[in-house]
N, C-alpha and C positions, 0 to 999 in steps of 0.2 A: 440298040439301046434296050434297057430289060431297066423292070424294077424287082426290088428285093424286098420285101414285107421286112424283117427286121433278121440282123444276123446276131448268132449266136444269142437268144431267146434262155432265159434260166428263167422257169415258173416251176410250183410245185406240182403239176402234171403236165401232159402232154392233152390231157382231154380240152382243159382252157385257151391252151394254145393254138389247137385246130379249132375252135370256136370263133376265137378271136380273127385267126387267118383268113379266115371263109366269110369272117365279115369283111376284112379289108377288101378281099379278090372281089366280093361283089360288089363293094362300090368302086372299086378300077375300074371293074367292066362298064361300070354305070355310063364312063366317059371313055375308055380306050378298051374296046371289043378286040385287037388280036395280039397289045403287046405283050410280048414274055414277062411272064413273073416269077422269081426265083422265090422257092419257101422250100427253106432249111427247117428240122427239128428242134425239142425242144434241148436243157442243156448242151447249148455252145453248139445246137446243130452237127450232135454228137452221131455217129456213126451207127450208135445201136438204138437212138430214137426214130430210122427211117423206119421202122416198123410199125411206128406209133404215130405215125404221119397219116391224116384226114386224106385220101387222092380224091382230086376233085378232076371228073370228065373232061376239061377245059382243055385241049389239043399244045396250048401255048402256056403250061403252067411246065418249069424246071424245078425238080428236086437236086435239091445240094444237102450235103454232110461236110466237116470238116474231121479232119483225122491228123492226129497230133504223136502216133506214137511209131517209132522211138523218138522221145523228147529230145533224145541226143542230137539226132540228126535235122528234126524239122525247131529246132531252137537253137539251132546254135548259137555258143558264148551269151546266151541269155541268161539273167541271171533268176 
């Protein structure tokens, strides 16, 4: 079992976002010292915000991205 800080995050930067994030992670850890934490980027935990992604030392933190394209394929008959 893992937690997920928030998925797909739209702020108008990434700097807020890692602010925000690294407050959450350290009051998890306040109560649970080794569970996984998933933190995705900002915009939709978009593929090319992992660069703009805060890495925090924490052994038990998971980076995610979501990737959506071709729309054709990962939406399908969506309208």
């Amino acid at each position: 079992m893992a937690f997920e800080l928030l998925t797909e995050i739209v702020l108008l930067d990434s700097l807020s976002w890692n602010q925000l994030a690294q407050q959450i992670i350290t009051r998890i850890r306040g109560i649970e010292s080794e569970r996984v934490i998933i933190v995705g980027g900002n915009n939709y935990n978009a593929v090319n915000e992992v660069n703009n992604l805060r890495i925090n030392p924490d052994p038990n933190i998971l980076y995610t991205f979501h990737f959506y394209e071709p729309m054709v394929i990962t939406h399908q008959k969506a309208y």
